[in-house]
N, C-alpha and C positions, 0 to 999 in steps of 0.2 A: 492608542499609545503602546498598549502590552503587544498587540496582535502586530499590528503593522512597524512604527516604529523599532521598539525593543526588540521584537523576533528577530530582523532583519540587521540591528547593529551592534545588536549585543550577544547573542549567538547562543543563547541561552539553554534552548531546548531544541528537538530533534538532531544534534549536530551529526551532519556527513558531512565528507572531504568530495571533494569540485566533481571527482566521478559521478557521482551520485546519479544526476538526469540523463549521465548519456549509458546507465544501464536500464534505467526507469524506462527511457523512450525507446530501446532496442526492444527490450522485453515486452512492455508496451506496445509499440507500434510490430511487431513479429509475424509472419516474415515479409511484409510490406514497406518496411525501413531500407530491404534490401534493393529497392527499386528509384529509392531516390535521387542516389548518385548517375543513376540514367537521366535525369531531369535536371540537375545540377551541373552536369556533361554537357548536355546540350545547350545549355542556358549560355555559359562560358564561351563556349566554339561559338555561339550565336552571335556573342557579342561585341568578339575579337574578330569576326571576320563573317559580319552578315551575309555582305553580297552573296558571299561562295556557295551561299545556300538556295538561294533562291533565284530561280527564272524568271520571275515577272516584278514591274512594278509593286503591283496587289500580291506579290507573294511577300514581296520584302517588307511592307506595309504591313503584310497578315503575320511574320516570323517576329517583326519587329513589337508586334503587340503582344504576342505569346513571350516574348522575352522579358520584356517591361512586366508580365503577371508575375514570373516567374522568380524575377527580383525582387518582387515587393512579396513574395509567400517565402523566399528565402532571408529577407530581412527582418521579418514577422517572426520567424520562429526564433531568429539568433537572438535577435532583441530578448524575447520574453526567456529563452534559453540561460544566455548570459546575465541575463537581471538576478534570475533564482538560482542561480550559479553562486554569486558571488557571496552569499551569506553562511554561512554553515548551519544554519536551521533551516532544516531542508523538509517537505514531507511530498512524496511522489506526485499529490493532486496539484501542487504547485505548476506542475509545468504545462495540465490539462490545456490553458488558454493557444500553448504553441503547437498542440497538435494538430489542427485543422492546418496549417498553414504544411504540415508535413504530409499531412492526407492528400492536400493538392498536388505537392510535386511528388508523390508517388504516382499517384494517378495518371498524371503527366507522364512519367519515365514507364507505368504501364503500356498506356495508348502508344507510347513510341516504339514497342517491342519489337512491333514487323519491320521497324526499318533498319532494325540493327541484325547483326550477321548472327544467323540460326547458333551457331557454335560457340559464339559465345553468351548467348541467353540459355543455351544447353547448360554451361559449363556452371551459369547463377542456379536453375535449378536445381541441380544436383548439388550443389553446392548446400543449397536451404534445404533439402532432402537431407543432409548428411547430419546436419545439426540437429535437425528433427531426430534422427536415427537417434545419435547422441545424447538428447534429450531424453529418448525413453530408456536408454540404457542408463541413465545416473538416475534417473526415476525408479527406475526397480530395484537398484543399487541401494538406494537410499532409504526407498521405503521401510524396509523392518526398522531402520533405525530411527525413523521421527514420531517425538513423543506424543505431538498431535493425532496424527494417522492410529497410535493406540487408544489412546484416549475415545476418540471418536471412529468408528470403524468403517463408516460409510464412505470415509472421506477418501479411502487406500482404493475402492474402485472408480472413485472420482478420478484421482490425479493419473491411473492407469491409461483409462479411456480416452480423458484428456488430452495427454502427450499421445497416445496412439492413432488417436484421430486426427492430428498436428501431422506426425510422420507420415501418416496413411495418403495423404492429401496430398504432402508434397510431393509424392514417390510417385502419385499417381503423376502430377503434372510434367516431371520430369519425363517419365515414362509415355508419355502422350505428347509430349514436345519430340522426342528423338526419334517416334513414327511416325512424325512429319505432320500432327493432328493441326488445326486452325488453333489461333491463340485463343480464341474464345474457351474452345473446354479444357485448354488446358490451367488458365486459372481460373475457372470455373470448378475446377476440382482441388486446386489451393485454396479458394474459397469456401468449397463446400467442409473440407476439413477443418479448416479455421474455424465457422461456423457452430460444428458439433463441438470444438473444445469449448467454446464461450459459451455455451450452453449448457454442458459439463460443468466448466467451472460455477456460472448463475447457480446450479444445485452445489457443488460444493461449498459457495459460501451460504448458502441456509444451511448446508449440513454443518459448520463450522457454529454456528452462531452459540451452542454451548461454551467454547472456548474462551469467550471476550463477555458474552451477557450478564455470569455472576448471576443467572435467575436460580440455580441450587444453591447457591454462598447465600443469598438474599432469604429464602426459603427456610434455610435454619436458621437465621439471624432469628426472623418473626418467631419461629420454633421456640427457641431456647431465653428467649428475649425477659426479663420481668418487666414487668407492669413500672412506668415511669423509665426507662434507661436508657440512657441518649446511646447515639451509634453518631460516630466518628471513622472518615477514611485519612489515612497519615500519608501525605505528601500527594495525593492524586484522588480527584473528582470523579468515584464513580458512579454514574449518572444512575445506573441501572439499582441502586437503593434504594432511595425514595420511592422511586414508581414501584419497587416489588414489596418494599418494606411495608410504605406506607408512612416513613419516618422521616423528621430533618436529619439532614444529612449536616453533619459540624467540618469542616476542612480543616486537619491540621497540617503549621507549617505550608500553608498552599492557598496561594489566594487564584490565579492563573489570569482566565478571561471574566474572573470575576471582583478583579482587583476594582475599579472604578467606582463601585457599590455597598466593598464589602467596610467601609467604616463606618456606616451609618448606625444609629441607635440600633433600627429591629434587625438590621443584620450580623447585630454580636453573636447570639447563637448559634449561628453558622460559622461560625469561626473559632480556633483554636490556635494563636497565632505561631509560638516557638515550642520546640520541645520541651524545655523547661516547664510553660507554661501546660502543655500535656503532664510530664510528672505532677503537677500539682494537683491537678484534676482528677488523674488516674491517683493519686494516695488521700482523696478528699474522703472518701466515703461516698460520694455521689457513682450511683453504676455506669458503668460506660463501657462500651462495647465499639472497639478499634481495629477497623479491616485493616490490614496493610501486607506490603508483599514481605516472601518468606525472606529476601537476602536484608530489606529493613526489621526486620523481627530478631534475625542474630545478633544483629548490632544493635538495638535499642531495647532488647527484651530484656538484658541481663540488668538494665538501668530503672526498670519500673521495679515499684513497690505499692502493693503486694505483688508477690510473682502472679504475670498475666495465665489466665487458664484457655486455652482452645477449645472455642464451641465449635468451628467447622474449619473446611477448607475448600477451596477449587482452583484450579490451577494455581499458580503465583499468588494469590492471595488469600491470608490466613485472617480467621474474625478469633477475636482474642475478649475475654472480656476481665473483667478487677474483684468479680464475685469469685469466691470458692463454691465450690459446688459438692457432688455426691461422685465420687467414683472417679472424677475426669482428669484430665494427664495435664498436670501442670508445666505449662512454658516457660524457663528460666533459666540461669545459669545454669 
């Protein structure tokens, strides 16, 4: 009901506006998206005017089957395209099912390269070369400024190499198309660069994984933790407590995919249902220690009593607890 239903008509969470999949599958599918409309071309001409293509009986027999695939890969993707289109709770993995259907007609409008005029398959290369180029020039542009990239420092030769090896590739096949090379090396060497970014990026996201894990947030929780003190995340489940804590984890205001369970007797504990019912908690005298992010801490910090005290931080989220303590900087109005 939460997941499929609700998400889908009620618009709840992740919301993006209708763009959403067709930057997901550019960037996504990159630069092999750029190959489709060669297959989508032919498909069209195919269909308005078979004959003209073909010489033989068995040709028209064999164009006509290749056309019929090629409408049901182009109906595949629109279908599942426009289905997750239509909602505003959007999240990128949603449209994984229609890529395969896009993979084929690139593949397609690949194989068909030699039969279109060298100058204008020139003109696509360099074309996907340029944006590459572009790519690394808003890549180094950008770098000193994202707060990630300092945070974690491994990640700035990541994204470097990455987009380098993107341009590199495509410079090359450009460059090997216009001296007249066989199509094979020439994306053969758009492949190969493609290749080393996603390989690249495979290490970037282990080197990221500090970012999103909370295993240093989790780390001083246990740290600084007394003996008996629940731990509470406000408005969002994160998972990576428990497993580092070793604690129940209480949801406040937040029930999610775990709505259909969470009213049962033993799963009161895990729950914390309204703010209110957090102020009462957090002013009981019982210790409680409540992860939440720093833009809900302005706004709900100044409303707890006693003033919340900060035991740690990492990124976005700050762990607060209802104890005074020795020395430590109190969070309040």
């Amino acid at each position: 009901m939460h997941e499929n239903l609700e998400r889908y008509t009620a618009s709840t969470e992740h919301a993006w506006g209708p763009w959403f999949f067709f930057a997901v599958v550019i960037a996504g599918m990159w630069p092999w998206i750029c190959f489709v409309p060669l297959a989508l071309r032919e498909m069209y001409a195919g269909f308005l005017n078979r004959s003209a293509i073909s010489k033989s009986e068995a040709e028209d027999q064999l164009a006509a089957h290749h056309q019929a695939a090629l409408r049901f890969a182009g109906l595949w993707f629109a279908v599942v395209f426009v289905f997750f289109s239509i909602p505003r709770s959007k999240l990128g993995s949603y449209i994984l099912p229609a890529l395969p259907a896009a993979a084929i007609l690139a593949g397609y409008g690949l194989s068909r390269l030699r039969d279109i005029d060298r100058r204008r398959v020139s003109r696509l290369l360099a074309a996907i070369a340029a944006v590459n180029v572009l790519v690394v020039a808003a890549a180094l542009i950008a770098a000193p400024h994202i707060r990630e990239l300092r945070r974690v420092p491994a990640l700035r030769p990541d994204l470097i190499v990455g987009v380098c090896a993107m341009a590199l590739g495509a410079i090359g096949a450009s460059v090997l198309w216009r001296s007249a090379a066989p199509l094979f090396p020439t994306i053969a060497a758009l492949a190969l660069g493609m290749a080393v970014a996603l390989a690249v990026m495979v290490k970037a996201r282990e080197d990221a994984a500090p970012l999103n894990s909370y295993r240093i947030l989790a780390a001083a929780i246990t740290r600084e933790t007394p003996p008996g003190c629940a731990v509470a995340s406000y408005r969002h489940h994160v998972q990576a407590l428990p497993f580092y804590t070793g604690r129940r984890e209480a949801l406040v205001s937040y029930r999610g995919e775990l709505a259909p369970w969470s009213w049962s007797a033993d799963a009161s504990p895990s729950f914390i249902a309204t703010d209110d019912d957090l102020r009462t908690r957090w002013n009981s005298g019982a210790c409680l220690i409540l992860v939440i992010n720093r833009r809900d801490l302005a706004r709900l910090g100044p409303t707890l009593a006693p003033p919340p005290r900060q035991l740690a931080a990492e990124g976005k989220k700050v762990a607060i607890i209802n104890q005074a303590g020795n020395g430590r900087e109190i969070v309040g109005p």
